[in-house]
Each structure stands twice: as C-alpha cells, then as structure tokens.
C-alpha positions in Angstrom: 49.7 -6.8 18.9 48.2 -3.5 18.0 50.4 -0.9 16.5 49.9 2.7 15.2 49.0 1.2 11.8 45.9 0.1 13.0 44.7 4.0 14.0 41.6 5.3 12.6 42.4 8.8 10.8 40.1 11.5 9.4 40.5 14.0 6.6 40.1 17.5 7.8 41.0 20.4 5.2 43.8 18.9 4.4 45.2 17.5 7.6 45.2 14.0 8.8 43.6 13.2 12.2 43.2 10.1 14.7 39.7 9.3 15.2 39.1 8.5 19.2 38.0 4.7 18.8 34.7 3.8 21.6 34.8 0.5 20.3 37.5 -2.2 22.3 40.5 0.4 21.4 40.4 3.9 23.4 41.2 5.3 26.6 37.0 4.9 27.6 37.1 1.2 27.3 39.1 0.8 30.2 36.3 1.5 32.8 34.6 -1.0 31.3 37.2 -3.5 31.1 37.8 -3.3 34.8 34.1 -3.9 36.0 34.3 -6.6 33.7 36.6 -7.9 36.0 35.8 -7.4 39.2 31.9 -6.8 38.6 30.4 -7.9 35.4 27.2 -7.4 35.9 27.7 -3.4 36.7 29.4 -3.8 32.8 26.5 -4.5 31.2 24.9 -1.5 32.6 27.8 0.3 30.6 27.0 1.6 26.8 30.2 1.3 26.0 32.3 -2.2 25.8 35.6 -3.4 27.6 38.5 -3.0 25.6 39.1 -5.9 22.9 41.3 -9.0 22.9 43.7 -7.6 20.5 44.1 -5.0 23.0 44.2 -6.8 26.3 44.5 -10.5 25.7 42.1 -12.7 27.4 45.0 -15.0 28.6 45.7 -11.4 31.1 42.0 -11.6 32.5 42.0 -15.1 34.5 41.4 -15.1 38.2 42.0 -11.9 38.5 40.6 -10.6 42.3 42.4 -7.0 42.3 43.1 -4.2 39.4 45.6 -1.8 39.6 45.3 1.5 37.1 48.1 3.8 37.1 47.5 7.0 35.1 51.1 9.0 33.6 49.1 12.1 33.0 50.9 13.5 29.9 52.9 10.2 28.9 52.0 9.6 25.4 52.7 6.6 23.5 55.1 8.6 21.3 56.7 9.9 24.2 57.1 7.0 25.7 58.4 5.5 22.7 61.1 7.7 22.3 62.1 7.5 25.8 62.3 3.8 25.7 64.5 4.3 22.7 66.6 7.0 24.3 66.9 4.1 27.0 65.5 6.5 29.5 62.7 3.9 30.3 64.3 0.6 30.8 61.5 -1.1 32.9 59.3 -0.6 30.4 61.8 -1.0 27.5 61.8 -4.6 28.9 58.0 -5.0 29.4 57.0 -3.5 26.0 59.6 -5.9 24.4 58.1 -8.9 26.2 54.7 -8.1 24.9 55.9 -8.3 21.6 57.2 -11.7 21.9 53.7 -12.8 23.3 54.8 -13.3 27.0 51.6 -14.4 28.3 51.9 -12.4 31.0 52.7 -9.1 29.6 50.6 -6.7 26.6 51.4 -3.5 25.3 49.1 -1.5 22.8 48.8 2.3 21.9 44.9 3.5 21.7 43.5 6.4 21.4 42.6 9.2 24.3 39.0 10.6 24.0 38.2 14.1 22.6 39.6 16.8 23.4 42.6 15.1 24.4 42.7 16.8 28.1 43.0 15.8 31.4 39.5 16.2 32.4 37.5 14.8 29.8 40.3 11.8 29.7 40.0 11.0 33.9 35.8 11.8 33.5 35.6 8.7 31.4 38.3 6.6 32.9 36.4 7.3 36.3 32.9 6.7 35.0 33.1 4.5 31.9 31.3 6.6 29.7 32.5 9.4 26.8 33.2 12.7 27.3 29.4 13.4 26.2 27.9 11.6 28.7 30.1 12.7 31.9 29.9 16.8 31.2 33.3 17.0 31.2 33.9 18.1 27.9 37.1 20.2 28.3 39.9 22.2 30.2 37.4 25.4 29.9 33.8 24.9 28.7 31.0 27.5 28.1 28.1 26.5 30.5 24.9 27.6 29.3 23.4 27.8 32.4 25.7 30.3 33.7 26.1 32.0 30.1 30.0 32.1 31.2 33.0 29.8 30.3 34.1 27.6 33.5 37.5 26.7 34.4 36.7 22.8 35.0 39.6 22.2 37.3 39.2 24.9 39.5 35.7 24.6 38.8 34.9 28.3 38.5 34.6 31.1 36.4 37.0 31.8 33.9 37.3 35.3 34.1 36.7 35.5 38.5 39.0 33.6 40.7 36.1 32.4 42.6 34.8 28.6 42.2 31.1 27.8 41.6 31.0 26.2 45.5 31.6 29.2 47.0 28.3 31.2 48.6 27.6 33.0 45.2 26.7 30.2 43.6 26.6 27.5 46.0 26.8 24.4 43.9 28.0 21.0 44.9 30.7 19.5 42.4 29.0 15.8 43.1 25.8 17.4 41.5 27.3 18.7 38.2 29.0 15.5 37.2 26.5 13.9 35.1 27.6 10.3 35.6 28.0 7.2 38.1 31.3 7.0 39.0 33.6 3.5 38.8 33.8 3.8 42.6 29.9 4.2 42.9 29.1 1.2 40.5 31.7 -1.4 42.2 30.7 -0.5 45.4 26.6 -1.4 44.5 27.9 -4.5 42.9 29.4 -5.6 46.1 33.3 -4.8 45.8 33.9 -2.5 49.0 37.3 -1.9 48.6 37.4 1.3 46.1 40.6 3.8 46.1 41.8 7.0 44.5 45.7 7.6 45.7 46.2 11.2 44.0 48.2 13.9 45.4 47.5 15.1 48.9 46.4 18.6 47.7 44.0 17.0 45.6 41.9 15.9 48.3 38.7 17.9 48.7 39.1 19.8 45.5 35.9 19.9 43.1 37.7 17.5 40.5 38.3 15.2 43.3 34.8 15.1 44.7 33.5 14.9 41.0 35.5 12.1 39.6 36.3 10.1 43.0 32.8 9.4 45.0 32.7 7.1 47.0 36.5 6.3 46.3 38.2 6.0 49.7 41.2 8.7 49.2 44.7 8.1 49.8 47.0 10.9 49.3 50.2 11.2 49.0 53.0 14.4 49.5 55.7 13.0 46.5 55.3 11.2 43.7 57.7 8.3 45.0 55.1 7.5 47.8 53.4 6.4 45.3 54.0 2.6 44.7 54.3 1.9 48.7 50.8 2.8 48.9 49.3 1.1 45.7 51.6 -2.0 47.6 50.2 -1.4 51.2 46.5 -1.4 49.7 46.8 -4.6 47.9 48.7 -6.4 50.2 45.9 -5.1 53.0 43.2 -7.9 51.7 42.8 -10.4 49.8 39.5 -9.1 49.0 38.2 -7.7 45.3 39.7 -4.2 45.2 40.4 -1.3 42.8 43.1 0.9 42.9 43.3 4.2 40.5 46.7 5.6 40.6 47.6 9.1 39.9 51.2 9.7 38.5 51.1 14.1 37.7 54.3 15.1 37.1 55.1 14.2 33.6 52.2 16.3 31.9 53.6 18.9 34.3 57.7 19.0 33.0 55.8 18.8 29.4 53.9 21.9 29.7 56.0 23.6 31.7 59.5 22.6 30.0 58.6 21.0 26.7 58.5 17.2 25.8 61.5 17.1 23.8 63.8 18.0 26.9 66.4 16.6 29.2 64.2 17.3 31.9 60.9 15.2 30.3 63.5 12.1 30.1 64.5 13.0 33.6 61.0 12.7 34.7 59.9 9.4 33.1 63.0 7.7 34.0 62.1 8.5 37.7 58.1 7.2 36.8 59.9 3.9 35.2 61.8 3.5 38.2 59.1 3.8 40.4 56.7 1.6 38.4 59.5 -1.0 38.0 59.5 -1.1 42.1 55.8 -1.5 42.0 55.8 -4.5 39.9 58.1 -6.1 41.6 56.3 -5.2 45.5 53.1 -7.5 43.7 54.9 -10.3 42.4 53.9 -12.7 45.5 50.3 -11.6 43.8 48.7 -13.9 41.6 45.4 -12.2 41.5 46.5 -8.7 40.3 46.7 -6.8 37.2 48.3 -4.2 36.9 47.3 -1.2 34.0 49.0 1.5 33.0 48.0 4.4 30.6 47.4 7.9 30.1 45.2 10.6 29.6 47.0 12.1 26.6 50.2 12.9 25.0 51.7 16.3 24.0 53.2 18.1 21.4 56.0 20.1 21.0 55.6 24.4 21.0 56.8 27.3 20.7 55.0 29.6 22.8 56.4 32.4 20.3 54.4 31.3 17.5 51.2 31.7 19.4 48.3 32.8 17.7 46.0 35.3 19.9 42.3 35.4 19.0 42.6 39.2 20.3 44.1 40.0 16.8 41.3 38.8 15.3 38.2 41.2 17.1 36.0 40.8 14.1 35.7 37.2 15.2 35.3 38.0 18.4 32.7 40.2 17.5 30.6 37.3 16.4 30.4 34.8 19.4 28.3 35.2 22.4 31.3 34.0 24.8 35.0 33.8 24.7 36.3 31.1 22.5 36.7 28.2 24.7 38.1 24.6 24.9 41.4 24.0 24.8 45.0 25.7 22.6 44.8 23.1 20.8 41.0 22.0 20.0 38.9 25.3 20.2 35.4 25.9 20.2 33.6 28.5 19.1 29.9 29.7 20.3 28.6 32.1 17.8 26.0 34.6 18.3 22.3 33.0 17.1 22.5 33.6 13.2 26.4 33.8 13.0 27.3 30.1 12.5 27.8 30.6 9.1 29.8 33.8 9.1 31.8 32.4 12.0 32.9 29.5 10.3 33.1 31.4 6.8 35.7 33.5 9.0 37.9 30.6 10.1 37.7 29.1 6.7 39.0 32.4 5.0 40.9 34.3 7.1 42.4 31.7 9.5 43.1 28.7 7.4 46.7 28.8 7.2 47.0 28.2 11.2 44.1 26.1 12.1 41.7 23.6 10.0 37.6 24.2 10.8 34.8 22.1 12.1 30.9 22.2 12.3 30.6 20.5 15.5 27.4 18.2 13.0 30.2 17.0 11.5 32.3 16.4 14.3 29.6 14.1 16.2 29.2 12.5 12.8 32.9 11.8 12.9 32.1 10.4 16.2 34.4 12.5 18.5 32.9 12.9 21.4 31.5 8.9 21.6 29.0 6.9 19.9 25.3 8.6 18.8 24.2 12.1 18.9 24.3 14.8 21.6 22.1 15.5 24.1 20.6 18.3 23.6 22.9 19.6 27.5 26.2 18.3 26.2 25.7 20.3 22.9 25.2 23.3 24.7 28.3 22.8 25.9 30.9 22.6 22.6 31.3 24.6 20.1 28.6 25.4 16.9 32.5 25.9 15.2 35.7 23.8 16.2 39.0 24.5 15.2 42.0 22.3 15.0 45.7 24.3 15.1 47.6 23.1 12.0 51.3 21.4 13.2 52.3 22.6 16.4 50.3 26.0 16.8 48.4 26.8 19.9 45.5 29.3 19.6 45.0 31.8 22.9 42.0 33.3 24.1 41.9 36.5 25.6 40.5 36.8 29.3 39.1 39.6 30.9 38.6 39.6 34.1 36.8 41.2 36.1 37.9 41.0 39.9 41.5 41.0 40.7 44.7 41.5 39.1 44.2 39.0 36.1 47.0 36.5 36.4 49.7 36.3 33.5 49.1 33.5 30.7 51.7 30.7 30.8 53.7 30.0 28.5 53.2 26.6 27.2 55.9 24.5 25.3 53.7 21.3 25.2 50.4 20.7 24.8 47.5 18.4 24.0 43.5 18.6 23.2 44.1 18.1 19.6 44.1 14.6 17.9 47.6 14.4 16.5 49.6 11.1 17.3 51.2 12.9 19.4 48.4 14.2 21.2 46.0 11.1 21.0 47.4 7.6 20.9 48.4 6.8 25.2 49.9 3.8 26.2 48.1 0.5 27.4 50.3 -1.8 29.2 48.8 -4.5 31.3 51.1 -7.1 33.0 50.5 -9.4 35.7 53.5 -9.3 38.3 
C-alpha cells in the first residue's frame, strides 16, 4: 500500500514541496481509471493513464458494471487522518484499516491533488481526465488574456464587477470556455447512457455546473444527508453501465470558514462518515459496483491575522499589468512586458521571508501543471512569477471594484492551492460493498 513516503517533493528556496504526480498516482488519474472501466476504448483517447495498481489494485477492477465517485471537497488525507485517529471517523477508521491488511475488497492510498490545489482546477480534471493545462481551469481567479481582466472562475465573472461573463455584456456560454471533453460526454459516445452529477440543488444551472457537468443528467439535492439515498436510488434504478459523481461540500466549507483544527471540522466529517457508512452498506446486494472516494484538496491551518496584503507592497503592484491572481496560497504574478525580471527580483528580496518564488519555466519544468509544455493559451493564463506562502501564510490581493459596494474579504482560517501535505496529498479509497 502507498503511503506518504512514497511522495514526490521539490526543493524550492528552501522549502520542501509535493510534486502533483500525472503518472498512476494523482487526483487526474482518476478520470481515466473510470473509463477504463466502464469504456476503455474512450481511455486510450486520454493523454494521461488510469491510476496504477499500487494505487488501486487490479483484484478491485473485476466485473465491475457501475462506478461510484464521491468527492469530500476539502477532506485531505491528513485531515482525515487525524480524524480517524481522533475516532471521529469510524467507518473509515474500519475501511482504511482493512486496506492495510490487504482485504481484497478494500484499498486506501493518499495521492496527490493537481496544481493549484483548488476546487476548480481539482473537479476540471476529475470531470475531463486531463490536467489543469489542458481544461482552462487553472485556478480560483485567473487573469484571462482575452478580457485583459482577472475572472472569478466560480462565479464565472469579473473579479472586480459582480456581473458573470453570460450576462448580455459579454454574452458567453460557459460550455464554450471549457476547453475539454467532459467524462459525461466521452461515456456517453462510447455507449454508456447512464451519466450523473448529484451536487447541490443550487448548483444546478450555474456556469461551473454547465462547464464541468455536460451531458451529465443532474440530480440535486437540498442537504447533504440526501445524499447517499440518491447515489442508492440511481444504482439500484438499472443494472445497466452507469456513473455516478457525488458531490459532498460541506467539509471545505467548516474548514475555510471555521478552521481545520476545530470541534466543528470533526463534527462535520463524522456526519460525512456516517453518511458514507450508510451508503456502503445500501450497495452491498451490488456485486458490480465500486465505490471511490477522494478529494479535491486538503487545507491548512491560518490565522487570518497574519495575513500578508499585496496593498503594502504598491511598488510591486506597480509592475504587473493585472492584479496578482490565483489563489492565497499559490499566487501568480503577470508583470508588465520587460518587468519579469524586476518582478521576480522583488519577491526574491523583499518578500522572501513570507513566500518562496517561482519562474512559471521552471514550474512547468517541475511539471506542475501536467506532463509537456504549455500551450501557448494556458500560459497566458498563469503567472510569468509564482509565489508559494512559507508555513501557514496566506497572501491577499487587493480588489477594486468598480460597480457596487465592494463586498468585505473573508476571513479565512484554512486554506489550500499550495502544495504542502496538507494542502496536496487527498484520499483514495476504493471498496467494493
């Protein structure tokens, strides 16, 4: 079984790093795995390959007509670690422990999220099969060249207007700007009809959704607890090839929100190992199904008082072309044409001490954001200069907007992007019930 010893790590100014594997052991190789399963010939179309036996056994991968992928947003392998520990997570206490006495019908491994460590580039790739650099989706907020404006991806809009590019101004469809196939589209031409998304209710429609989801047939849900009766309802519906994506929310929410560390966080995966517990054992007259669960990321613990405002540094700001962008926790930087040097210069001198820096050459040589180079659209996108916070820092960018009362900046005490442990390494639990 895979531990955290087998990690890749990088060397970055002094700091230690996980390196987001492509290769059989990250968060993208799960797309792959599945149409592996249920469609193989739609995974050879795939650059990237199915995650490896030492990951997911080959023993799990027999006669297997129906996959089930439930996604903790926010449940990191450390976090879920400790929870088990704290005995906060007993269903999965029990499954984890089988997996390490080789039940055959039970495997547990830690791998690594893709980069930045956030919830969009994370769910691009598990909904597509390809790395961030190949789905667009290349952060929380992202500079769009096009526009020569940072975009909120989630809201799909303007940073700095509360307006969303689908609205008349702009007029843009979200299926358009997502650059890749989704999981949903690919089954579906290979023959498997039976595609489903079951997210949130108030998802439905949004741009995300209609990005990540097409051709997904939607089922949403009003509380988390519905959850499991509808993941149960769908497989027991047909005993045809199906897919299920499940959304679980609500633990990256009490992490950001509240903090990782807290009553509240055990609180809120005890109710998610309740509910995944009752899943497990609604499929057990299932002989067909396999059931996955990871995440999109982990977080880290903050203090929202120690946050470092790029609006103390204006000579910086002074330099780039567009507000610093990205995530708090993985920035990237556009300099003005001619100011790479000086920009980077800057971060190496005058903020070393809270944040390590980043040519983004080196970065895709360090293979971040997937296998190869960047296109020449994906670049345009990230950073020339990324920075890294050191420990638990978070680095804020200021906003100015421009219609509208601006609204006030949250106050986060956890967060991901980065590639700590804590940040990068997600669960991957696969058991048949």
């Amino acid at each position: 079984m895979l531990t955290e010893a087998d990690v890749r790590h990088f060397e970055l100014d002094g700091e230690s790093f996980v390196r987001p594997d492509f290769a059989g052991r990250g968060l993208a190789n799960v797309a792959p795995t599945v149409l592996q399963l249920l469609a193989s010939r739609a995974s050879d179309q795939l650059e990237l390959p199915p995650l490896d036996s030492d990951v997911l056994p080959d023993s799990l991968k027999t006669s297997v007509k129906t996959v089930v992928l439930v996604v903790a947003d926010g449940l990191g392998h450390l976090q879920l670690q400790r929870e088990i520990a704290n005995g906060n997570a007993p269903n999965l206490g029990a499954l984890v422990t089988r997996a390490q006495v080789d039940d055959p019908c039970v495997s547990y491994a830690p791998i690594t999220s893709v980069f930045p460590t956030t919830t969009v580039a994370a769910l691009g790739s598990v909904n597509s099969g390809v790395a961030p650099s190949h789905h667009g989706l290349l952060s929380y907020t992202v500079y769009l060249p096009e526009f020569n404006t940072v975009a909120e991806m989630i809201r799909w809009g303007p940073l700095n207007r509360r307006i969303s590019f689908s609205d008349p101004e702009f007029g843009l469809a979200p299926e358009e700007f997502f650059w890749s196939e989704t999981m949903y589209a690919r089954l579906q031409a290979a023959g498997v009809r039976r595609t489903f998304a079951v997210n949130p209710s108030g998802f439905a429609g949004t741009a995300l959704t209609r990005m990540l989801h097409q051709q997904a047939s939607y089922a949403g849900y009003i509380a988390t607890s519905s959850l499991g009766p509808i993941v149960s309802r769908i497989v027991h519906e047909s005993s045809e090839p199906t897919y299920v994506y499940a959304y679980w929310p609500t633990v990256d929410t009490i992490s950001h929100i509240i903090g990782p560390l807290t009553p509240e966080h055990a609180a809120e995966v005890a109710a998610f190992d309740f509910q995944f517990g009752r899943l497990l054992e609604s499929l057990r007259d299932r002989d067909d199904v396999l059931v996955l669960l990871t995440a999109d990321h982990g977080h880290v613990d903050t203090d929202p008082s120690e946050a470092i405002n790029f609006a103390d540094h204006p000579e910086l700001l002074a330099m780039l072309k567009a507000t610093p962008a990205g995530e708090r926790r993985a920035v990237y930087l556009h300099p003005k044409p001619g100011a790479v040097s000086d920009v980077f210069g800057y971060a190496r001198q005058r903020l070393r001490d809270v944040a390590a820096a980043m040519l983004r050459e080196d970065a895709v040589e360090e293979g971040l954001f997937g296998p190869g180079q960047l296109s020449e659209r994906a670049a345009g996108r990230i950073g020339e200069v990324l920075l890294f916070p050191r420990g638990s820092l978070q680095l804020v960018p200021p906003i100015e907007y421009v219609d509208g009362t601006p609204p006030r900046a949250p106050l986060f005490h956890g967060l991901h992007g980065g590639l700590t442990p804590d940040e990068a390494l997600v669960p991957l639990l696969a058991v048949r019930p």
